[in-house]
DSSP file (Angstrom, degrees, kcal/mol; ACC not computed):
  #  RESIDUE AA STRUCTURE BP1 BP2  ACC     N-H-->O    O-->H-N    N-H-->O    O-->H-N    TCO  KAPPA ALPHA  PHI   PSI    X-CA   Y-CA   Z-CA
    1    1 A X              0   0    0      0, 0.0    20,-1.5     0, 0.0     2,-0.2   0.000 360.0 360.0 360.0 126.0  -11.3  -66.1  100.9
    2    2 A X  E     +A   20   0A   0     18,-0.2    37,-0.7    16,-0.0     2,-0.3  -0.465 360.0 175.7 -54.9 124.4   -7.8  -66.1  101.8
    3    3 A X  E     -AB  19  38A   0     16,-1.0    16,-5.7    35,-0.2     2,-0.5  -0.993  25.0-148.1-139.1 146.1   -6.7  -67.9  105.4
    4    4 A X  E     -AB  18  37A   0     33,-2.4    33,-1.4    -2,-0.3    14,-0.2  -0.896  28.8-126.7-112.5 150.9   -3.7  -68.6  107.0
    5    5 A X  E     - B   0  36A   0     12,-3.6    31,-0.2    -2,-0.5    11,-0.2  -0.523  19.4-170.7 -93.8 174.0   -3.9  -71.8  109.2
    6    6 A X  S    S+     0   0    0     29,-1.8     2,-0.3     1,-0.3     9,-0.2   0.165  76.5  19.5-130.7 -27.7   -2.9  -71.9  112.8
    7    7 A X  S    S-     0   0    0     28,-1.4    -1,-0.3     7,-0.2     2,-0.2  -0.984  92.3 -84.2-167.8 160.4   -3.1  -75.7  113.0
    8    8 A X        -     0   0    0     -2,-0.3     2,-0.5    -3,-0.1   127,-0.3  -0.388  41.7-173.5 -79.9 142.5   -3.0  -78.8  110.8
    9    9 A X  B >>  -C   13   0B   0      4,-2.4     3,-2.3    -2,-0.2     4,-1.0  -0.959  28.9-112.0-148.4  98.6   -6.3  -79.3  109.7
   10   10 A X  T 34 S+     0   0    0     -2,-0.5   126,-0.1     1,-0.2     4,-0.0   0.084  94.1   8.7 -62.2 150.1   -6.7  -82.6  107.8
   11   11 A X  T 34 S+     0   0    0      1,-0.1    -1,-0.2   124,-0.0    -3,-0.0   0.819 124.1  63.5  22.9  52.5   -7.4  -82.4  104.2
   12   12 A X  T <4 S-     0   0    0     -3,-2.3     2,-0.2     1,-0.3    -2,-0.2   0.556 105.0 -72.0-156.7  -7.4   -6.9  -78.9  104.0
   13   13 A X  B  <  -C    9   0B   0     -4,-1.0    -4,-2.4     6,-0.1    -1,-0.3  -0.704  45.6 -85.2 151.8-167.1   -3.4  -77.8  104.8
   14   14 A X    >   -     0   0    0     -2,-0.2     3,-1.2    -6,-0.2     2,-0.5  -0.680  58.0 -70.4-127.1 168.0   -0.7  -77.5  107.8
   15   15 A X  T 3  S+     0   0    0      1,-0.2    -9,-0.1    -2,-0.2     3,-0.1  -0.298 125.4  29.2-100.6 119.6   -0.1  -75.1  110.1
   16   16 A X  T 3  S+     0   0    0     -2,-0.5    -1,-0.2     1,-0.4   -10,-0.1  -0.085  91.4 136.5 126.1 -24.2    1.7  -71.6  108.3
   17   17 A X    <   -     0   0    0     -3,-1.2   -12,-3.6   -13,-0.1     2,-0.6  -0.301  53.8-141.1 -49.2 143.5   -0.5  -72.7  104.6
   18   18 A X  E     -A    4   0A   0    -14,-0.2     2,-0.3    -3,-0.1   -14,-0.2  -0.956  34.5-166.3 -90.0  97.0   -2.0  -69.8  103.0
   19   19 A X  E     -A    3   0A   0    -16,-5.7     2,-1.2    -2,-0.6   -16,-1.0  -0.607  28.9-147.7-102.4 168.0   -5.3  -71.2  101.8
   20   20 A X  E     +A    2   0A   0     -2,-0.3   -18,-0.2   -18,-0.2    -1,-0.1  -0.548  37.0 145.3-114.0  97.7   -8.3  -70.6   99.7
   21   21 A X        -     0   0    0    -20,-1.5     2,-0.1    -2,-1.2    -9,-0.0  -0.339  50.4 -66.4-109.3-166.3  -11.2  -71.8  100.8
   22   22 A X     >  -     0   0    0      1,-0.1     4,-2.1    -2,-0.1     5,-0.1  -0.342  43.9-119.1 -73.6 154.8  -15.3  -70.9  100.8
   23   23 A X  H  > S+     0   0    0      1,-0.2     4,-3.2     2,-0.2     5,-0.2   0.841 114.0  53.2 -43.4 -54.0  -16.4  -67.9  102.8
   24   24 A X  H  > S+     0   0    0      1,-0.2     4,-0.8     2,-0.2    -1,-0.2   0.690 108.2  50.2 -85.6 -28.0  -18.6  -70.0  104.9
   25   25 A X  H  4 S+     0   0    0      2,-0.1     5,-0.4     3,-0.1     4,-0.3   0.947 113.4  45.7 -57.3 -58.2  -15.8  -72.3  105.8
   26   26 A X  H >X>S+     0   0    0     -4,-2.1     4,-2.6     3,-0.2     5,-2.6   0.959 120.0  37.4 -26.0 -85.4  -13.6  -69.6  106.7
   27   27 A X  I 3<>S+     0   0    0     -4,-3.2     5,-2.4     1,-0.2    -3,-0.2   0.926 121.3  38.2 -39.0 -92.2  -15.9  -67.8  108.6
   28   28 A X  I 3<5S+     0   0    0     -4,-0.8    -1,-0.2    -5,-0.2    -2,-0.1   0.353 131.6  15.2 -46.3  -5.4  -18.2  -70.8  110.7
   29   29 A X  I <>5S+     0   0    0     -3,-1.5     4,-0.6    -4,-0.3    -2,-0.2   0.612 119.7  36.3-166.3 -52.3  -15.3  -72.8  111.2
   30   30 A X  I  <>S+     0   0    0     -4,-2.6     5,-3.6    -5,-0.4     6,-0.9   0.908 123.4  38.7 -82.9 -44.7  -11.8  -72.2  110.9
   31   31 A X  I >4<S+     0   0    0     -5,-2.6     3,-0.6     4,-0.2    -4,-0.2   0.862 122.6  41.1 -66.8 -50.3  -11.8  -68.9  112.1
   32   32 A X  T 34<S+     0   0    0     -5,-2.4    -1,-0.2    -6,-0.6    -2,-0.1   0.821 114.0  53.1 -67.6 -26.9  -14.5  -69.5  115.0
   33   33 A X  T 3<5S-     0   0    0     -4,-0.6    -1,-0.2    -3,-0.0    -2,-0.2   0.381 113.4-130.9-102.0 -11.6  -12.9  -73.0  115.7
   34   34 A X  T < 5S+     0   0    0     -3,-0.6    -3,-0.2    -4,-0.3     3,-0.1   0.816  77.5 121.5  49.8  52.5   -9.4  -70.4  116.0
   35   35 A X  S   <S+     0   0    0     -5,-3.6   -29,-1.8     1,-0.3   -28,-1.4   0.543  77.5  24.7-108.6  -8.6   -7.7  -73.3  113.5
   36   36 A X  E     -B    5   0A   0     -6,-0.9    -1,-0.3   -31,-0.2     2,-0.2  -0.979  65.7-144.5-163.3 173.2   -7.1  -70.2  111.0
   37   37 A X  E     -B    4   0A   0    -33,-1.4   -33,-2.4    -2,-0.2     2,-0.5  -0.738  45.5 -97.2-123.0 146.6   -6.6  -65.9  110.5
   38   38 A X  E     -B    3   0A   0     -2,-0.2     2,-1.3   -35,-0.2   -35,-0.2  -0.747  51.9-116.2 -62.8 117.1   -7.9  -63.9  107.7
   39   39 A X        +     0   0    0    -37,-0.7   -36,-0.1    -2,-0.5     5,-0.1  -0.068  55.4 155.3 -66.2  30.9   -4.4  -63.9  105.7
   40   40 A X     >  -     0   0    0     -2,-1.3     4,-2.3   -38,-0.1     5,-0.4   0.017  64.5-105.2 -35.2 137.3   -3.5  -60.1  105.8
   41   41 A X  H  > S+     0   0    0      2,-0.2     4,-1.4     1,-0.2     5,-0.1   0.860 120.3  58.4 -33.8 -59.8    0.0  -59.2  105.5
   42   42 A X  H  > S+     0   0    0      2,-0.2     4,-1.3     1,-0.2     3,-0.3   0.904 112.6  48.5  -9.1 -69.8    0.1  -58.3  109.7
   43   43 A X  H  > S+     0   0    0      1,-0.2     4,-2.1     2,-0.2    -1,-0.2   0.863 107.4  43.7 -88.0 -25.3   -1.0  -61.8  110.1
   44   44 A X  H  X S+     0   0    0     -4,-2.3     4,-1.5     2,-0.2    -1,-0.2   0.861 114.9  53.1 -45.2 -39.4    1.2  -63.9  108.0
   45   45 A X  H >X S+     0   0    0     -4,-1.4     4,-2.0    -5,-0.4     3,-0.9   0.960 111.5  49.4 -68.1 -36.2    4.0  -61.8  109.4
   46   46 A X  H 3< S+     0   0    0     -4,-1.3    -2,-0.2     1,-0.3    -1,-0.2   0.880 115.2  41.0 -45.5 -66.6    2.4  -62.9  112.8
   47   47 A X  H >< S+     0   0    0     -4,-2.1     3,-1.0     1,-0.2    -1,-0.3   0.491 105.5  65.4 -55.5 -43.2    2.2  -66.6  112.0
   48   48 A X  H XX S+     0   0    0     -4,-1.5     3,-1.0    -3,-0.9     4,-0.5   0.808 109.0  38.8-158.2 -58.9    5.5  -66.5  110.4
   49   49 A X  T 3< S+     0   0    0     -4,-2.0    -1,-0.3     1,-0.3    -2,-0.2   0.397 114.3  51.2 -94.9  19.4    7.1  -65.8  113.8
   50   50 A X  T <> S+     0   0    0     -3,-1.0     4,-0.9     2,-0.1     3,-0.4  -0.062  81.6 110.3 -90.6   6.2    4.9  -68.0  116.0
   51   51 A X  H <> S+     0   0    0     -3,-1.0     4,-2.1     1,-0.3     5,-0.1   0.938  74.4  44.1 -61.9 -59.8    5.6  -71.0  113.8
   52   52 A X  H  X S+     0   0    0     -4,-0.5     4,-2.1     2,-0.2    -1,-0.3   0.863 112.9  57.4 -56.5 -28.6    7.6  -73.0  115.8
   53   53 A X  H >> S+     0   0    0     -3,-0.4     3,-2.4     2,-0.2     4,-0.5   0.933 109.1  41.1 -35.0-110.1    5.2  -72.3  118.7
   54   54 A X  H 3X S+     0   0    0     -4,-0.9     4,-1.5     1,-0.3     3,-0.2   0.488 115.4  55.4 -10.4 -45.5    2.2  -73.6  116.9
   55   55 A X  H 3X S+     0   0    0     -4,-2.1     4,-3.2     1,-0.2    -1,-0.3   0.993 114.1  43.5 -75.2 -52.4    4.6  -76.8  115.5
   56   56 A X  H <X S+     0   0    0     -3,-2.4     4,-2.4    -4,-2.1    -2,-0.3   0.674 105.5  53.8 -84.9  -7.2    5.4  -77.5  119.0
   57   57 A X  H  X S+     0   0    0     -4,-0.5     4,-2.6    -3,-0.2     5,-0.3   0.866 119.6  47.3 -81.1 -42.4    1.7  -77.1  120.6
   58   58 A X  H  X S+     0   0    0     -4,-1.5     4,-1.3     2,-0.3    -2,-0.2   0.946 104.1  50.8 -64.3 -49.4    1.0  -80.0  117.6
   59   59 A X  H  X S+     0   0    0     -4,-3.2     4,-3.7     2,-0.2    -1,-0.3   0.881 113.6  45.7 -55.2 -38.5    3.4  -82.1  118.0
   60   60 A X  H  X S+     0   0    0     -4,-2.4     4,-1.0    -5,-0.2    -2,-0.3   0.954 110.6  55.8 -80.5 -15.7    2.3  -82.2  121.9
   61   61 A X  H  X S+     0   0    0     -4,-2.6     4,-2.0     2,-0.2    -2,-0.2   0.789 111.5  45.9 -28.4 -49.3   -1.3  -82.5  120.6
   62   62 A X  H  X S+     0   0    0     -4,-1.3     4,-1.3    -5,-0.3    -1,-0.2   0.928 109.3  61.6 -41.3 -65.7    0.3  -85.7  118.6
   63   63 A X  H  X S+     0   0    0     -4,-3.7     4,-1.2     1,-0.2    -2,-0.2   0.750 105.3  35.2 -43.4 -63.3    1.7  -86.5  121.4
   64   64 A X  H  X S+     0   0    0     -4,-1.0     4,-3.6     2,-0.2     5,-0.3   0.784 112.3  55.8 -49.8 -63.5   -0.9  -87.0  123.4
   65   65 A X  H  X S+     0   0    0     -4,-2.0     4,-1.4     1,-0.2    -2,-0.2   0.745 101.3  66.1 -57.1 -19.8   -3.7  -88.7  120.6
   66   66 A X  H  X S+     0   0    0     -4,-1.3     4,-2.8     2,-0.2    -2,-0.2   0.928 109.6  32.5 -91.7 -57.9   -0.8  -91.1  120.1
   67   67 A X  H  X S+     0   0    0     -4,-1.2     4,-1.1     1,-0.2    -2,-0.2   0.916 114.7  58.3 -69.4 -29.3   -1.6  -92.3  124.3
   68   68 A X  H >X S+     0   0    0     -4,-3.6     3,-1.3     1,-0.2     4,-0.6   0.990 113.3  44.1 -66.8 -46.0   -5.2  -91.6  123.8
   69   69 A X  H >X S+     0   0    0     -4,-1.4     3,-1.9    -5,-0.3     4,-1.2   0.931 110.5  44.8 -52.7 -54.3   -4.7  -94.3  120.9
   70   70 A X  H 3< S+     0   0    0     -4,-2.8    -1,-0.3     1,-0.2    -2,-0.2   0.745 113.7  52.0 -68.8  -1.4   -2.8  -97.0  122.1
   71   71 A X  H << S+     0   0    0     -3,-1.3    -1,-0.2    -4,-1.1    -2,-0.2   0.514 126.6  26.1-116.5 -14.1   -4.9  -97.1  125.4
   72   72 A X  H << S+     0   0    0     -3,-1.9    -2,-0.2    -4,-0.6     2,-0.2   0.287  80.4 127.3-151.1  29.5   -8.1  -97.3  123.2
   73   73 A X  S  < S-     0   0    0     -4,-1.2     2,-0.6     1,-0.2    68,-0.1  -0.420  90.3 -10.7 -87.0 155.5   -7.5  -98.8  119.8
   74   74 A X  S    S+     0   0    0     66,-1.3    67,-0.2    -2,-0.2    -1,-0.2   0.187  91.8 140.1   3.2  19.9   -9.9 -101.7  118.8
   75   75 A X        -     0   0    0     -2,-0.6    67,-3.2    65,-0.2     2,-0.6  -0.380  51.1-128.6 -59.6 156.7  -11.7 -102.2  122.8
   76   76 A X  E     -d  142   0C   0     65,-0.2     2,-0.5    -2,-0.0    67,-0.2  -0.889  21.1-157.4-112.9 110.1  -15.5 -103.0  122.7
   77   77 A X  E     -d  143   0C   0     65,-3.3    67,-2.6    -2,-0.6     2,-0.3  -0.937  17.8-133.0-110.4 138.4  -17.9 -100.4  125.3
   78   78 A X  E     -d  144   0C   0     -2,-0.5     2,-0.5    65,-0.2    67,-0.2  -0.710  19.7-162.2 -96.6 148.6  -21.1 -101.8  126.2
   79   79 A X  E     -d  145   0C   0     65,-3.8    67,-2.4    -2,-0.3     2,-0.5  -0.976   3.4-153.2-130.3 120.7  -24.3  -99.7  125.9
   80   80 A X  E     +d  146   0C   0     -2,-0.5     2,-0.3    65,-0.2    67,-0.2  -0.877  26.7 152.8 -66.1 114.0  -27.7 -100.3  127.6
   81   81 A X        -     0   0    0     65,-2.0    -2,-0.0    -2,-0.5    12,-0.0  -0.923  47.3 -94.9-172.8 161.2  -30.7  -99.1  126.2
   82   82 A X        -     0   0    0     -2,-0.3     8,-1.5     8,-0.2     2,-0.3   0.055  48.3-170.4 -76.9 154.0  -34.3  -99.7  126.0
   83   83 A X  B     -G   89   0D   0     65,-0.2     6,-0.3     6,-0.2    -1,-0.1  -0.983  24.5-124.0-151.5 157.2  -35.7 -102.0  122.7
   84   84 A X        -     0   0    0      4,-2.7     3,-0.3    -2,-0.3     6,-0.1   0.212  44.0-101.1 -63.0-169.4  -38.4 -103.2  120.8
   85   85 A X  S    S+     0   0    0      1,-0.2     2,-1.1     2,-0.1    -1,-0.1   0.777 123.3  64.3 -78.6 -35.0  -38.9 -106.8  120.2
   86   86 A X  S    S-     0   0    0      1,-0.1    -1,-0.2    37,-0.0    -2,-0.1  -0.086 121.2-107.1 -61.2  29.2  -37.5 -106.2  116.8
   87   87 A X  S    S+     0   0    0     -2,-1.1    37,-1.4    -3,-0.3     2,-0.3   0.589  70.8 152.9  19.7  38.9  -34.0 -105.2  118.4
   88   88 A X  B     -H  123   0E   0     35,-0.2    -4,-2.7     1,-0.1    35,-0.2  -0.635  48.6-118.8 -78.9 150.7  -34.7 -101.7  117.5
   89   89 A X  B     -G   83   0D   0     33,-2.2     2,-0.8    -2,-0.3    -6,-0.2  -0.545  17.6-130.9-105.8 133.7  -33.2  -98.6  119.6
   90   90 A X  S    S-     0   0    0     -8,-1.5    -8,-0.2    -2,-0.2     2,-0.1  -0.860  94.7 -25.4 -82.0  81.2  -36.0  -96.2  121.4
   91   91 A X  S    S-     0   0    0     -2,-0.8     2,-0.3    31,-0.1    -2,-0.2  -0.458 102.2 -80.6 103.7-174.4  -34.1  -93.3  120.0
   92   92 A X        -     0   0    0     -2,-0.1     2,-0.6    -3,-0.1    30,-0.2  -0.623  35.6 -94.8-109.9-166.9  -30.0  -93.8  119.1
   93   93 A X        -     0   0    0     28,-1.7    28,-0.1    -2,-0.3     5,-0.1  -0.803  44.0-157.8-101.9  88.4  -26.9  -93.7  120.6
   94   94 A X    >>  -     0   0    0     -2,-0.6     4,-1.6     3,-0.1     3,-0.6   0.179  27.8-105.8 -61.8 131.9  -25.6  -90.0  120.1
   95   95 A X  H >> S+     0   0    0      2,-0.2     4,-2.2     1,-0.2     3,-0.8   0.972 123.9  58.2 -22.6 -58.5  -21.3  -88.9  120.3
   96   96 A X  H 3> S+     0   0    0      1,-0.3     4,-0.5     2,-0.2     5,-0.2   0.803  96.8  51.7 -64.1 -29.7  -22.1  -87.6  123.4
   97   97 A X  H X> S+     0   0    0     -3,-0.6     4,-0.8     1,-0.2     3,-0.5   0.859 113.5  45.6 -81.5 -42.9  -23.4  -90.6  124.7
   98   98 A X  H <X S+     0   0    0     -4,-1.6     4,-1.3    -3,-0.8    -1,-0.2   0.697 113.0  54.7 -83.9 -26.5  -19.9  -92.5  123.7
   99   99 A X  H 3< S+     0   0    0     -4,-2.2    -1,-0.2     1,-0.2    -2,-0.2   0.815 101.8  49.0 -88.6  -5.5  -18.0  -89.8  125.0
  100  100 A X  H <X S+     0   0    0     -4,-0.5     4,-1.0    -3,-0.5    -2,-0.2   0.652 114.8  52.6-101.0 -21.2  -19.5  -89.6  128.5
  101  101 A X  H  X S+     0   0    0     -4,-0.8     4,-1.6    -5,-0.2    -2,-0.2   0.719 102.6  52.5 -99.3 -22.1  -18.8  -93.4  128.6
  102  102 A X  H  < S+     0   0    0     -4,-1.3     6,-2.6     2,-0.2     4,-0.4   0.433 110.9  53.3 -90.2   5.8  -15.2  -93.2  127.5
  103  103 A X  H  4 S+     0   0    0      4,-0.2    -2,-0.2     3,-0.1    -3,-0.1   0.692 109.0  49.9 -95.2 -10.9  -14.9  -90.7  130.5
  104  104 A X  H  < S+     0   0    0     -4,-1.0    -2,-0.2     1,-0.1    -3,-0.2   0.972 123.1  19.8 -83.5 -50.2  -16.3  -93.0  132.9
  105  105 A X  S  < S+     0   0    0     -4,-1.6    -3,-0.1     1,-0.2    -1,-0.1   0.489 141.9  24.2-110.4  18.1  -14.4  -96.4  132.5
  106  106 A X  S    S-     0   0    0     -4,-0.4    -1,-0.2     2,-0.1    -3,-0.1   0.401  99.2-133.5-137.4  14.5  -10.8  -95.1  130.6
  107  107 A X        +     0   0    0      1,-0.2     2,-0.4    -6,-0.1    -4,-0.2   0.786  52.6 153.0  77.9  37.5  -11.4  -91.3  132.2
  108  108 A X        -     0   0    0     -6,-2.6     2,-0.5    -9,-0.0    -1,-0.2  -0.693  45.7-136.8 -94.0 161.8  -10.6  -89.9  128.8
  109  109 A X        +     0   0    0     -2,-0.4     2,-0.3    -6,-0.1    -9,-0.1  -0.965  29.5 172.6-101.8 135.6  -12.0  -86.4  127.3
  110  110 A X        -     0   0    0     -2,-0.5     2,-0.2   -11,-0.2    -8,-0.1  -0.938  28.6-137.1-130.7 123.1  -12.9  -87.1  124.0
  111  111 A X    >   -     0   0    0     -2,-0.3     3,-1.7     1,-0.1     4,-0.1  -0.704  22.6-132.5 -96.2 152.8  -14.7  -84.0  122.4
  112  112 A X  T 3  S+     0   0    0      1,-0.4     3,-0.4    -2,-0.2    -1,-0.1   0.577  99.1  59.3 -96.0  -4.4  -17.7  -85.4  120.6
  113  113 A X  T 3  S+     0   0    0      1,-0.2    -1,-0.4   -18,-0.1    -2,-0.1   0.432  96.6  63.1 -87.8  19.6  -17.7  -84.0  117.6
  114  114 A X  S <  S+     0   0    0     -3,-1.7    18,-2.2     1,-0.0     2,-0.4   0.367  94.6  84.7-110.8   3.5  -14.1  -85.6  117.0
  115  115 A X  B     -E  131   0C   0     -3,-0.4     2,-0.3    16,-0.3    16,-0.2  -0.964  60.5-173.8-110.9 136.2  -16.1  -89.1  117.3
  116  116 A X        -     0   0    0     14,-1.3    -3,-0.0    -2,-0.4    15,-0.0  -0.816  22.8-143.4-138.6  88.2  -18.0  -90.9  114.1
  117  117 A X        -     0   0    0     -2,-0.3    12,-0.3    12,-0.2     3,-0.1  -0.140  17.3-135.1 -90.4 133.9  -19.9  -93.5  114.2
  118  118 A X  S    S-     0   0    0     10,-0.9     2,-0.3     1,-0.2    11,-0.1   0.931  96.0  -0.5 -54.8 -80.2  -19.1  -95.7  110.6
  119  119 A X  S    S-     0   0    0      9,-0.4    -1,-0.2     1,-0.1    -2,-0.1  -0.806 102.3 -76.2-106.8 148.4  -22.9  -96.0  110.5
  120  120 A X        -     0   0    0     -2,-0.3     2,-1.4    -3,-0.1     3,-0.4   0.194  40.9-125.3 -36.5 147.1  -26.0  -94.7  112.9
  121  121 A X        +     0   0    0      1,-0.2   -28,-1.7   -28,-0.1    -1,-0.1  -0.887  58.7 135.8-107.5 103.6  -26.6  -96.7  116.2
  122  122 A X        +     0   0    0     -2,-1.4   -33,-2.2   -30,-0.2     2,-0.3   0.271  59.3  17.0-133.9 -16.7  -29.9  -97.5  115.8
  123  123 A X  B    S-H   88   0E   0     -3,-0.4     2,-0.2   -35,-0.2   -35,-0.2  -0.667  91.2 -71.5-137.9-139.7  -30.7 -101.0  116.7
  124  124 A X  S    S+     0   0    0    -37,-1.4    22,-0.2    -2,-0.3     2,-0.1  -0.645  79.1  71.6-113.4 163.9  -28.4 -103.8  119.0
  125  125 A X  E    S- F   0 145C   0     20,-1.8    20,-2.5    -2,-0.2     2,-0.2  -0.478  91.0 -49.0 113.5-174.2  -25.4 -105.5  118.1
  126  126 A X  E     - F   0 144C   0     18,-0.2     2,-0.3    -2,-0.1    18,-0.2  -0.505  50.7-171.1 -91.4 162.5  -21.8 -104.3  117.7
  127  127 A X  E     - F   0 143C   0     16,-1.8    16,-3.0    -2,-0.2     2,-0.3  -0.964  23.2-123.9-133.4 149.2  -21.0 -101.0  115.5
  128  128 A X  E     - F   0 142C   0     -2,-0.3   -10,-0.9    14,-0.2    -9,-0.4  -0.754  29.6-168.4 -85.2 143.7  -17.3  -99.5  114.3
  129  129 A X  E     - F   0 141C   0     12,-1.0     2,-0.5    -2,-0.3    12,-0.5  -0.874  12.3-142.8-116.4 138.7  -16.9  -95.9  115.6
  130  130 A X  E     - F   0 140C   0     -2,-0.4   -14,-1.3    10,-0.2     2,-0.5  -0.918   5.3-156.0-110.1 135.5  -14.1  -93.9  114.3
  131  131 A X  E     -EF 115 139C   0      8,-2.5     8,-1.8    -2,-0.5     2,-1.2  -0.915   5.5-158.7-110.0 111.5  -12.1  -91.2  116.8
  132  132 A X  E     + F   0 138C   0    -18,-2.2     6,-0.2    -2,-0.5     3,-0.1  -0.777  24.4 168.3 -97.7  90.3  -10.5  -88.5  114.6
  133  133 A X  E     -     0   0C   0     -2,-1.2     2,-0.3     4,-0.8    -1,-0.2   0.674  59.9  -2.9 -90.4 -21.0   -7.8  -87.5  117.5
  134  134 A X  E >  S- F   0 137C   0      3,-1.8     3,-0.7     1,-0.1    -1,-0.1  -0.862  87.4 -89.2-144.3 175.2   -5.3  -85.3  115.5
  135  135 A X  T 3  S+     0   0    0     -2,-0.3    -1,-0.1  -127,-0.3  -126,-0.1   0.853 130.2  30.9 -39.6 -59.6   -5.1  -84.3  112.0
  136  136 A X  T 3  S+     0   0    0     -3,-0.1     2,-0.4  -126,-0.1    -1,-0.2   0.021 108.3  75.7-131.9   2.3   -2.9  -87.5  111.3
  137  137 A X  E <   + F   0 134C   0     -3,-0.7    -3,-1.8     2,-0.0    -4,-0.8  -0.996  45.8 168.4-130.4 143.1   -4.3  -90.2  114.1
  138  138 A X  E     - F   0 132C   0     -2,-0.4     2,-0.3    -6,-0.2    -6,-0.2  -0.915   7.6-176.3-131.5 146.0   -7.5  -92.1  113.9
  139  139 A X  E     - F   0 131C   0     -8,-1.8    -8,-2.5    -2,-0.4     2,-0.3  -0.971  16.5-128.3-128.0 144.8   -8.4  -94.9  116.0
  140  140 A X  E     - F   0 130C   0     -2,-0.3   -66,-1.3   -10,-0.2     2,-0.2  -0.822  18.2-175.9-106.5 137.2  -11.4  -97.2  116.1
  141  141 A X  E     - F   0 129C   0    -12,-0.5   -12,-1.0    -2,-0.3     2,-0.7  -0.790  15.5-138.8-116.5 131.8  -13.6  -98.3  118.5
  142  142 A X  E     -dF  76 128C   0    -67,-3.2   -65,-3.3    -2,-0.2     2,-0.8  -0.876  11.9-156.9-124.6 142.4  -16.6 -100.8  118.7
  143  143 A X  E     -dF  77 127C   0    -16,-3.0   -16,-1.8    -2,-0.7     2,-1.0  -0.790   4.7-164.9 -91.5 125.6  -20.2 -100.2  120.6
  144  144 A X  E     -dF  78 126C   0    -67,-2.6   -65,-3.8    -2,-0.8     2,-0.4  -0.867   3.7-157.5-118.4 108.7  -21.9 -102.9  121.5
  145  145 A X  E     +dF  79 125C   0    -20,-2.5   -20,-1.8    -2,-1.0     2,-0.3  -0.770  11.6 179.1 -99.7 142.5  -25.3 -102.3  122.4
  146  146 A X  E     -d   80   0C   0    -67,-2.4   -65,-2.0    -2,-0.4     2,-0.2  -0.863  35.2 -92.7-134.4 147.2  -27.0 -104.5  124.5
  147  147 A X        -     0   0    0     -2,-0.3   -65,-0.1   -67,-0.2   -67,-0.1  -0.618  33.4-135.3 -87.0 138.6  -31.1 -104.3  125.8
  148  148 A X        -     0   0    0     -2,-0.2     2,-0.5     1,-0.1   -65,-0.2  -0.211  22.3-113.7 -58.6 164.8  -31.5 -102.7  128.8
  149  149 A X        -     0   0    0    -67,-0.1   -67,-0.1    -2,-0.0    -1,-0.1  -0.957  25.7-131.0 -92.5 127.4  -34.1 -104.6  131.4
  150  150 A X        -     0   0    0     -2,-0.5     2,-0.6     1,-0.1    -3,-0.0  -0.437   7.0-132.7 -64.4 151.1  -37.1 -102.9  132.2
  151  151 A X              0   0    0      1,-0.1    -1,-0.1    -2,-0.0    -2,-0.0  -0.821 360.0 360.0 -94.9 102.0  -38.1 -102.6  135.9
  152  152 A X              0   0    0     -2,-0.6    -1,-0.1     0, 0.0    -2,-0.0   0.602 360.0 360.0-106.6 360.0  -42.0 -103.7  135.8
């Protein structure tokens, strides 16, 4: 299925590409996510004269992940939560969970699917997190999970 993109959309083209991608991509994802158009003549023509528009909403999009970055490249958040004796996690530590904790102590919005933790957070110790903040910035992050104390 033919799409035209709307924004740069990392390893899959830039904003004005004409693509060809899966149905199901299209459909579930670029198009609901409003990151691309069904490429009809009407809507290339569309695109064609919103272009600079769309460059300049990216570039302040850029703009912006660029401060989100410097303000939160390679810091350590600390995480409570309850463990075995075997320093195993009662459950893991979720995106959401990392994102509700970078709005509390650096009062950023971070949406949580744009954060990705290298491997699952499933017991204690530090882990690497990736933040995929534009098309063209990632910055890394480390959790450090620590056991909570139970109240007996």
């Amino acid at each position: 299925m033919k799409v035209i993109l709307l924004e740069n959309v990392r390893k899959v083209g830039s904003i004005g590409d004409v693509i060809d991608v899966k149905r199901g991509f299209a459909r579930n994802f670029l198009i609901s996510q409003k990151k691309a158009l069904f490429a009809s003549k009407e809507n290339i023509k569309e695109v064609e004269k919103i272009k600079t528009e769309l460059n300049k909403k990216d570039q302040d999009k850029k703009n912006s992940s660029k401060d989100i970055d410097e303000k939160l490249r390679d810091k350590e958040y600390i995480i409570k939560k309850l463990s075995t004796e075997n320093k195993e996690l009662y459950g893991s530590v979720k995106p959401t969970e990392i994102s509700k904790i970078l709005k509390e102590i650096e009062d950023v919005d971070i949406n949580p699917s744009m954060i990705q933790p290298v491997q699952e957070i499933k017991s204690l110790g530090s882990f690497n997190v990736i933040l995929n903040l534009h098309s063209e910035i990632q910055s890394k992050i480390k959790i450090k999970v620590i056991p909570q104390e139970e109240n007996i």
